[in-house]
N, C-alpha and C positions, 0 to 999 in steps of 0.2 A: 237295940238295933232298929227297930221298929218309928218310923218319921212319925209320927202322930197328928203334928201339929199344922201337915199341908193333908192329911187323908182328906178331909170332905172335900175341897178345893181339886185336888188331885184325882182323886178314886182309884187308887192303885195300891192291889194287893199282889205280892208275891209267893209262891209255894217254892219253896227252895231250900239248897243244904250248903253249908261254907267248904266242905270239901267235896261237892259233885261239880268235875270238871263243864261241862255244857251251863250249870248257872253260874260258875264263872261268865260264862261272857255277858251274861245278862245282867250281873252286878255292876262287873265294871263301866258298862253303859250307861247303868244308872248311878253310879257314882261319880263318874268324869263329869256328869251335866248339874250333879246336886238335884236328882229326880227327888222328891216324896213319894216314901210307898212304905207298906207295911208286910213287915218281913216274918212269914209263918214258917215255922221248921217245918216241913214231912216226916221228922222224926218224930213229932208228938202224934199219938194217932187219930185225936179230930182232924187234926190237920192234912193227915193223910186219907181222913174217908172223905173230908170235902173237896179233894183234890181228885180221887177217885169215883165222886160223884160228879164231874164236871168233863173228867177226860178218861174213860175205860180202858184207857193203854197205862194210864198211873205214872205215867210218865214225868221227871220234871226238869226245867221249872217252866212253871205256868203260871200265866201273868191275870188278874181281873182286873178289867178297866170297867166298873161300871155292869152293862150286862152284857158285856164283851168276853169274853175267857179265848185267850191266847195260847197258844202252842208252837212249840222247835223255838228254838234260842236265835234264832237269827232272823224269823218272823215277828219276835217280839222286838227286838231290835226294830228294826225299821218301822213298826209301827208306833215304838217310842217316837222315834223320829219324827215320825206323821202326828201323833196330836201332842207330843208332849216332848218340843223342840228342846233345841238347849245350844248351846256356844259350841257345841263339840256335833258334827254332821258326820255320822257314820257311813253313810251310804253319798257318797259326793253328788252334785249337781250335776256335771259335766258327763255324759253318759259312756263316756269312752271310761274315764275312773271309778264309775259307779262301775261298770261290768267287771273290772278288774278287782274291785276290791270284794264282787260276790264270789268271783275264782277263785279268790285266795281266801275267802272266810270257807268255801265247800274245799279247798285243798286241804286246808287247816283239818278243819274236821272227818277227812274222808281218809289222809293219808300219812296222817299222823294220829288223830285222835282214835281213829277205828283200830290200827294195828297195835298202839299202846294199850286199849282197854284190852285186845286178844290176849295180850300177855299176864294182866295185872287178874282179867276173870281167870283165867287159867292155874293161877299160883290158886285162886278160892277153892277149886272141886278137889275133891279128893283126889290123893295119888292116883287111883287104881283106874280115874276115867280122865286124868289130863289129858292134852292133847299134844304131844311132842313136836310133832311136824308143826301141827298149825304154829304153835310158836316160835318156831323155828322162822317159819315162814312170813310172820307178821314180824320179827327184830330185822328180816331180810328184807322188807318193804320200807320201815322207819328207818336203814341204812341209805337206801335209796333215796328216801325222800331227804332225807339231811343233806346228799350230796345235789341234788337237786337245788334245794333252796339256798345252800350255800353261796353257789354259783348266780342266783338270781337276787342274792343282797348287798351284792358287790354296789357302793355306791348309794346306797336308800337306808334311812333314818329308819323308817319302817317300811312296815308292810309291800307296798306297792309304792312308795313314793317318803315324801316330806309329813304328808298329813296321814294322821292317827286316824283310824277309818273300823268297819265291823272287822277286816280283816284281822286289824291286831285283836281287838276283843276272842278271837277267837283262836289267837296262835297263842294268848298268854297264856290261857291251859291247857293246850295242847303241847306248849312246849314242856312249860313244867313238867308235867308228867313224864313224856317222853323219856326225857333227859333222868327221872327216876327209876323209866322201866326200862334203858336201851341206851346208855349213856352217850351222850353229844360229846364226841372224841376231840383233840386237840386239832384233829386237822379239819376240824369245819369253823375257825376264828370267827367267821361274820357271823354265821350262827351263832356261837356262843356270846358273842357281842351281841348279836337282836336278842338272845335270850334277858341276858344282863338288864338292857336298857329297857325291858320290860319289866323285868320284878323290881326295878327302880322307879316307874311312873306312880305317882302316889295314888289311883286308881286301884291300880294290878298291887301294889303293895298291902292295901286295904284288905282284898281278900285274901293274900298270903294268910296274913294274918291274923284273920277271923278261923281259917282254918288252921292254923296250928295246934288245937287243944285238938284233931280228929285223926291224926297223922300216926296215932296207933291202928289206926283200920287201913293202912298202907297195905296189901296183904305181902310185901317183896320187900318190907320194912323201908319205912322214910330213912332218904340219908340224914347224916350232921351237917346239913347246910340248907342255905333258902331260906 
């Protein structure tokens, strides 16, 4: 998995896991553009102490450009952008589209991606300390937000428009999941169709399926499909 052959050129190292939704988006960034970079699991645990020797929240993915060390997934993004361009502009030029597509990369992740981990950490802790409301109350929010966005995809390819921007990078794992932990009903079509037309961009297909062999740590069990 690891570019090897642009690293010195490049200088890009990645800390990251094929089924942790937030480097989703940072993959498919780097894969829509044919970035170089070298891809270390935080499952091995050098790779996790040099990872926690750089950022003390441990947090990932986190990017090194050199003697740069990057953090949040959608800061790394845009600073792809900035030194290490490509055919594919995340963040648009035009500032009216750029704002819109950071609304919808933070909607993304704020209001789907937030209430789907509440559900999916929840299934983790033991019976005796789940939290029944809060998950109640997080499938009650990702209801909401599915009728929400439904109604604002009437008409758009993606995201915010015509053009593939940070905002999809960040709804393509935010939906997946979702739709595993709160399922995307029949009566949201356009959804279900943005969902589709995402795990179809060979991009977002890419890391489908780098993370298939991890899809036994689902803790709400992966379904038969995807």
């Amino acid at each position: 998995m690891a570019l090897t052959a642009g690293l010195t050129r490049m200088a890009l190292v990645l800390y990251s896991h094929p089924f942790a939704s937030y480097c989703w988006k940072v993959l498919i960034a780097l894969y829509e553009n044919g970035t170089p970079f070298e891809y270390r699991m935080v499952d091995e645990p050098r790779n996790f102490a040099e990872l926690a020797a750089r950022w003390p929240m441990k947090k990932f993915p986190l990017l090194v450009a050199g003697d740069e060390t990057l953090v949040e997934s959608s800061v790394i993004i845009e600073y792809l952008q900035l030194r290490h361009p490509g055919p594919v502009r995340f963040i648009p030029d035009q500032s009216a589209a750029a704002l819109q597509a950071r609304f919808m990369d933070r909607c993304f992740d704020n209001y789907f991606m937030t209430p789907m981990q509440k559900v999916v950490g929840d299934a983790l802790r033991a019976a005796k300390v789940r939290d029944a409301f809060g998950v109640s109350e997080a499938r009650g929010q990702l209801g909401q937000a599915y009728a929400w966005l439904e109604s604002l995809l009437a008409g758009r390819m993606w995201a915010i428009g015509e053009r593939f921007t940070l905002a999809d990078c960040a709804a393509a794992p935010a939906l997946f999941y979702a739709d595993w932990a709160h399922a995307i009903g029949r009566e949201f079509p356009q959804l279900r169709a943005y969902r589709e037309r995402l795990l179809a961009r060979p991009s977002i297909a890419r890391v489908v399926d780098e993370a298939r062999p991890y899809r036994k740590l689902f803790p709400l069990g992966a379904p038969e499909r995807d």
